[in-house]
N, C-alpha and C positions, 0 to 999 in steps of 0.2 A: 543582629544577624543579617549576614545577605540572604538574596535570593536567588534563584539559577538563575535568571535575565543576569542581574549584575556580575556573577561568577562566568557566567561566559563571555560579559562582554570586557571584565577582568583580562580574560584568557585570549583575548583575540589575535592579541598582538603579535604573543606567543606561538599561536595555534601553529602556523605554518612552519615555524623553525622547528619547532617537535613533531611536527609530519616529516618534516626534512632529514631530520638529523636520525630517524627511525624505522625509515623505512630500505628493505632490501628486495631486490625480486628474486623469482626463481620459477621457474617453467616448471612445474608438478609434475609435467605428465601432456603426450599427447595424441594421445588415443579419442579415438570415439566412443561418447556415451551413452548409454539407454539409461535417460534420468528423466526422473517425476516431475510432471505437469506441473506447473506452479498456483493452478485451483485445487489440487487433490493430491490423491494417491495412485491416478490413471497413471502409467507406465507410458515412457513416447522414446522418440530416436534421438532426441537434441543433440546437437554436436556440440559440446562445450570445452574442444582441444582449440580453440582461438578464444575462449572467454578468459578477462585476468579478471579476476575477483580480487580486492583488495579487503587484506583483512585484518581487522584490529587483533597485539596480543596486548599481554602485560609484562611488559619485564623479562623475557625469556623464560618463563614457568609458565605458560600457555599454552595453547594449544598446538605451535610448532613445535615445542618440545615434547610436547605428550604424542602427537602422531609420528612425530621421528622414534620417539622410545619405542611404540607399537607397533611399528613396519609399516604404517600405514602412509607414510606422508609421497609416496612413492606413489602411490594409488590413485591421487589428485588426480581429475582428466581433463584440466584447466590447469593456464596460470595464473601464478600467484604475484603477489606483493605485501609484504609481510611488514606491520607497522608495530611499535613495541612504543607503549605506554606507560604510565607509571600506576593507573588505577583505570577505572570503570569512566567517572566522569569525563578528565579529556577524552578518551577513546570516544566517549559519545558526539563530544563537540565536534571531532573532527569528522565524523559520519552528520552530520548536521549539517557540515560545510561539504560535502559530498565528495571526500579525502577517502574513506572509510563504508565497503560493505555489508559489511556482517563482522562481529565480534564479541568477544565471553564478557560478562562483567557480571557481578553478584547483583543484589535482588537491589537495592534503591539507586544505581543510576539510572534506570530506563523510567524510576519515578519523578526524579530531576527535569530528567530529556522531556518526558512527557507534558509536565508541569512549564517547560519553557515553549510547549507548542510544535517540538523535532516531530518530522514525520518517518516517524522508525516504527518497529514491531518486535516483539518479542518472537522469534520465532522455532526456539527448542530450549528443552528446561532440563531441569538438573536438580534433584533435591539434593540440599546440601547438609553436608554433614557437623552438626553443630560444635564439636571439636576445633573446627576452622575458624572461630572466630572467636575473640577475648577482649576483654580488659586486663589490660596488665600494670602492674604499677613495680618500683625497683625491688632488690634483694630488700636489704635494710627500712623499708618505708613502713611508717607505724600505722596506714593505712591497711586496714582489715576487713573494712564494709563499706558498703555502695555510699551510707549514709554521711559516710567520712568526708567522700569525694565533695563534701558540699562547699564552694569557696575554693575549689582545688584546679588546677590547671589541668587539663588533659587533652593533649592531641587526637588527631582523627582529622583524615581525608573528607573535605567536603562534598558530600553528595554519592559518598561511598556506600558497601554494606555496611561496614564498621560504624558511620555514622549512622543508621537505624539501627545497629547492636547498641549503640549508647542511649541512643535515644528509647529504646524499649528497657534498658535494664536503669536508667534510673529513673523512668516514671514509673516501673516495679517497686522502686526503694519510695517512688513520694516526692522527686526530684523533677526537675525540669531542667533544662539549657540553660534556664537564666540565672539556676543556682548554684553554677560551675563556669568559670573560663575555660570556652573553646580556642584551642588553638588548632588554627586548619591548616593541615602540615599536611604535605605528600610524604609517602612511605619513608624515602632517605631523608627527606627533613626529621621528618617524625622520629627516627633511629637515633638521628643525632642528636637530637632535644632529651629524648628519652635517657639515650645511654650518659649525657652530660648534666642530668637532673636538673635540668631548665623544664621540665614538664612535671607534673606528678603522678601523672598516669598516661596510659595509651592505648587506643582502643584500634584493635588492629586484625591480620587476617596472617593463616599459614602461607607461605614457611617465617614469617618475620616473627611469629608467638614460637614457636621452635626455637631459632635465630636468638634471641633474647634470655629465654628459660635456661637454654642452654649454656652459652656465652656468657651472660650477664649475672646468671642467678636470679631473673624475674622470677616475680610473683602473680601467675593467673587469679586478679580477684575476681572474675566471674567468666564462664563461655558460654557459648548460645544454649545452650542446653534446657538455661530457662525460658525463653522466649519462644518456645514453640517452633512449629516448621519452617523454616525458610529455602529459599531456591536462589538458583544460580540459571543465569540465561544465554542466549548467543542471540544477540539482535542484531537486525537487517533493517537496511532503509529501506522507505517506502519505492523508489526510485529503484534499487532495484530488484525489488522485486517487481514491479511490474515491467520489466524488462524480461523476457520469454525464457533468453538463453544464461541471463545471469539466475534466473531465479531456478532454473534446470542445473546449473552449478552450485546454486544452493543448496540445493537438495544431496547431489553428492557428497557435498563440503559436510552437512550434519547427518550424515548417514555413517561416514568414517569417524566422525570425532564423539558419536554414540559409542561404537565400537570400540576408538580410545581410551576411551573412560569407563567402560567396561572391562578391558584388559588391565587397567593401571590398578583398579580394585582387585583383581587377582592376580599383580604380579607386582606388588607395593616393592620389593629389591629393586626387582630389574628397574623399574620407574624411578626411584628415586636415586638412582647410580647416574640415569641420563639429568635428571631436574637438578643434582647437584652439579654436574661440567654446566648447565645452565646457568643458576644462580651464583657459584662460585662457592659454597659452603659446605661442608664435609659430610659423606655420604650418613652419616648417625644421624646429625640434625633432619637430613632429609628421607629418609627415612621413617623418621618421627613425623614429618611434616606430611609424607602420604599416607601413613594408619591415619590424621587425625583429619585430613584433606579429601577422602572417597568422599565420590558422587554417583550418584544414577540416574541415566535420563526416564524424564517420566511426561506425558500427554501435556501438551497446556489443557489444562479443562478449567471447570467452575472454582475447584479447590484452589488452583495456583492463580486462577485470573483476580478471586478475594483475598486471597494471601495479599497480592502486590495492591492489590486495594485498601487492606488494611492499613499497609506501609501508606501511600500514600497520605489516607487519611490523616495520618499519624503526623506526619511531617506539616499537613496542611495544621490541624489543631495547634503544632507547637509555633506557627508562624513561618517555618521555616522552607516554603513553597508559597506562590502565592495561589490563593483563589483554591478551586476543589477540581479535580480531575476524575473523567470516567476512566476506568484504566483498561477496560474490554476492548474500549478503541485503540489498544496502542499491544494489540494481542493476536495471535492467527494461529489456527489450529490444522492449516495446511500439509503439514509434515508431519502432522504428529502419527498417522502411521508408521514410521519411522520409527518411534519406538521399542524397542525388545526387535528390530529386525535386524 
């Protein structure tokens, strides 16, 4: 197994051509804004119509497309710079190399980041809805239990959620890492292994478990449903947030993309008609992919700050992090007024 040190310093080479080749700008908005202090909830005059906030997505099913779906991406009072990834991990690396403000990723990269020493924060949550994540294995595969996987190949994103979904459902079955070959495949690797049965299973996230069920005739052998609560994040660097006027555009940035995602859950059509001109796949599958993909933002508090605690642990026990991590410190509950507002 590697470790995030080695997987980033893997990625290094890389890092800059996939900042390159993914990023676009676009001016939001340039109005003046009355945005939140960056120690609180106190209300100030910031002007952040000259701030650019650089922000990580994923693959165009992110957050640019869910606030264009919402009418909300108009509303930005800053600009932008919009970088598209392929998962949670680079996004982090590239906010490590301070490429990247603030960005969405599900609940174990920011355990990676943190486990390599990134100085980031979690800084708005998401309970996520455990539909959105799976193990999947082909139509035809005589695979029917966790316990089968044992000796079996199965892809997964390193340092992803999907890797903590595998990692929690087969230490459920009595499994470890070391009793399966991982193959650490980004999402389109991962598709094409899967769909060429060079993998035997894949442990993956919506809309690609859609994508597959659909398309393919997969078979979901498990979704997070067992593994209890998990969350989804938007993290910021350290850097800027203590910057006055970028972290006052923070504030507006997770103030609309609550809002977002509060709309997308009540209006799963209209969302998934924009997520598919997004992703390129037919509005059924996506579709599918927003009933099983709803989120809600909720406080960082004690509950989510031991959630990502647990993950970490988790990862630390199977070896797969080094050393043990406080994960409080890599937390802030700044915005979390924010909220249901």
């Amino acid at each position: 197994m590697t470790t995030t040190r080695k997987l980033r310093a893997a990625a290094a080479l890389a890092l800059l051509a996939l900042i390159a080749a993914g990023c676009s700008s676009a001016n939001a908005g340039s109005t003046t804004a009355s945005s939140g202090a960056s120690s609180g909830s106190q209300a100030s005059t910031t002007d952040v119509s000259q701030v650019t906030l650089h922000i990580g997505d994923q693959a165009g099913s992110g957050s640019q497309a869910l606030l264009t779906a919402a009418g909300l991406i108009s509303k930005l009072p800053f600009k932008v710079t919009w970088s598209d990834f392929t998962s949670g991990p680079p996004m982090l690396q590239a906010m490590a190399a301070g490429a990247v403000d603030i960005g969405s990723v599900g609940n174990a990269p920011p355990v990676f980041a943190a486990a390599g020493g990134d100085n980031l924060a979690i800084v708005g949550a998401f309970q996520a809805n455990p539909h959105g994540s799976a193990l999947l294995v082909p139509k035809n595969s005589p695979i029917h239990s966790i316990a089968q996987l044992k000796g079996k190949r199965i892809a997964v994103a390193q340092g992803s959620s999907a890797d903590y979904h595998l990692l929690a459902v087969l230490k459920k079955a009595g499994l470890t890492p070391k009793d399966v070959t991982l193959q650490y495949l980004q999402p389109a690797q991962a598709l094409a292994a899967f769909s060429s049965g060079h993998v035997d299973a894949w442990d993956i996230w919506s809309p690609y478990i859609e994508q597959v069920t659909a398309q393919d005739g997969a078979r979901i052998l498990v979704n997070g449903t067992t593994i209890g609560n998990t969350y989804s994040f938007e993290v910021a660097s350290r850097a800027a947030l203590a910057d006055p006027a970028k972290a006052a555009a923070i504030r507006d940035y997770i103030k609309l993309v609550n809002q977002a995602h509060a709309w997308s859950d009540s209006h799963q059509q209209a969302w998934a008609a924009i997520w598919a001109k997004a992703t390129g796949l037919s509005d059924s599958i996506m579709l599918k992919a927003a009933a099983d993909d709803t989120s809600n933002a909720v406080p960082i508090n004690a509950t989510v700050v031991n959630s990502e605690q647990s993950i970490a642990d988790a990862f630390s026990s199977a070896g797969l992090i080094p050393g043990k991590i406080d994960f409080a410190s890599f937390s802030t509950s700044q915005y979390n007024d924010l909220v249901g507002g």
